[in-house]
C-alpha positions in Angstrom: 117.2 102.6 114.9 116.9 106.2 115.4 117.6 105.8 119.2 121.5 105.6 118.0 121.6 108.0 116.0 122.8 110.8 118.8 125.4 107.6 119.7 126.4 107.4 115.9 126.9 111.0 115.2 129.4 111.2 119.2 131.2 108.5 117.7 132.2 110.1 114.0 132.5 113.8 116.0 135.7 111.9 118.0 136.7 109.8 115.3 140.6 110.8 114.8 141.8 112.2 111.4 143.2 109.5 109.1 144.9 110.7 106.4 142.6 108.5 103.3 139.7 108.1 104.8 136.3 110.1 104.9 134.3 108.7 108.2 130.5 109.9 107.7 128.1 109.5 110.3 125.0 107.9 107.9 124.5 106.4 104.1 124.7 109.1 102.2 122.4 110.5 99.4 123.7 109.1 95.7 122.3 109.6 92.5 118.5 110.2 91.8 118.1 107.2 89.4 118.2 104.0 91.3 118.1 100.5 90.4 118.8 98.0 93.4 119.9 94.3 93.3 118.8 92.7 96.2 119.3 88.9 96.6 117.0 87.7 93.9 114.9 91.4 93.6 115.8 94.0 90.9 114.3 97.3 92.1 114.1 100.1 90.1 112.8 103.8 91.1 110.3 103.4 88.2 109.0 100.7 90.2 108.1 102.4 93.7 104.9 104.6 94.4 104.1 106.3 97.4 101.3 108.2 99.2 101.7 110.0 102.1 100.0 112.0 104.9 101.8 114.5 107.2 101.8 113.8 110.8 101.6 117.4 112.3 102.2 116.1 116.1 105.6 114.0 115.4 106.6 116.7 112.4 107.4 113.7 109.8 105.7 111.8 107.1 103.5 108.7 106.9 103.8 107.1 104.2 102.5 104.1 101.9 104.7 102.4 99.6 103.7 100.3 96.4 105.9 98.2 95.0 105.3 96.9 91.2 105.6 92.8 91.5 105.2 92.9 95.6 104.1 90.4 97.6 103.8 90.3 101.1 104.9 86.5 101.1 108.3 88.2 99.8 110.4 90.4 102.3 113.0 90.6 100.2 111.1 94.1 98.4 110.8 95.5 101.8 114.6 95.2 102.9 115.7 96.8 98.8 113.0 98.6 99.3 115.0 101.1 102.4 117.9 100.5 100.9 116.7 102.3 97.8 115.2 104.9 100.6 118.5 105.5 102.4 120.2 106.5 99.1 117.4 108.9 97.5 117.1 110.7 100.7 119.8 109.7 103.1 119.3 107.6 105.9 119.2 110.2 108.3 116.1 111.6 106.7 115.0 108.2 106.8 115.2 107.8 110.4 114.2 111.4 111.3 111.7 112.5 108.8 109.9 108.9 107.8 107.1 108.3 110.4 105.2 104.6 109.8 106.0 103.2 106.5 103.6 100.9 105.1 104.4 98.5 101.9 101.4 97.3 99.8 101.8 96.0 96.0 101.7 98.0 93.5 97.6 99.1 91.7 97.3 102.1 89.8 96.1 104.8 91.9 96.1 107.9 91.1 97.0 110.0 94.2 100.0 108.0 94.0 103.4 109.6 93.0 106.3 108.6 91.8 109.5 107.7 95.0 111.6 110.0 93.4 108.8 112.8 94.1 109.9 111.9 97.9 113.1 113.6 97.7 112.0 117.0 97.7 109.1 116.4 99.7 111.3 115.3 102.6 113.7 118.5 101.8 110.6 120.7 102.7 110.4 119.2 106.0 113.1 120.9 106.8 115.6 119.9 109.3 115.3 118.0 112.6 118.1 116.8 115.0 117.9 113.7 117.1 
């Protein structure tokens, strides 16, 4: 809901300084390795493909996700699935510099790289405020 996000970042800019606590505006980026339990889906970053295409006019990426084991019948893949996103690349990068994201299952294909490739992909995009 990238709509918020201007809302979101007012809100931790005002928050008040508490002595142990760290308020941050978004999920933050965690480790590169990711393995994701989501009610009954395991998702690993072995797991996850993705294709993309830049979209010049709106300065982000389009981008095609295949998931080993997917089904479309199963929406649980798609919800670990952006959780998964939100920690490789943060999910303000996510909101800002993801355009449509597509899922599909998983074929061999070989213009299709690995999701941890995304990282540094999105870090060339450089950086866009809401």
């Amino acid at each position: 809901m990238v709509s918020a996000f201007p809302a979101v970042i007012k809100l931790v800019e005002e928050a008040p300084t508490l002595e142990k606590f760290n308020i941050v505006a978004f999920r933050q980026r965690q480790n590169s390795e990711q393995e994701i339990y989501f009610e009954n889906i395991v998702l690993h970053t072995k797991d996850i493909f993705f294709t993309y295409r830049k979209d010049k006019q709106m300065d982000c990426l389009d981008i095609v996700i295949y998931i080993k084991g997917y089904s479309e019948e199963n929406d649980q893949f798609i919800a670990a699935v952006f959780i998964m996103l939100d920690s490789l690349i943060g999910e303000y990068d996510v909101g800002v510099k993801l355009g449509e994201i597509n899922f599909e299952p998983y074929q061999e294909k070989k213009d299709a790289q690995p999701i941890l490739n995304l990282v540094s992909l999105v870090d060339r995009l450089g950086v866009k405020r809401v």
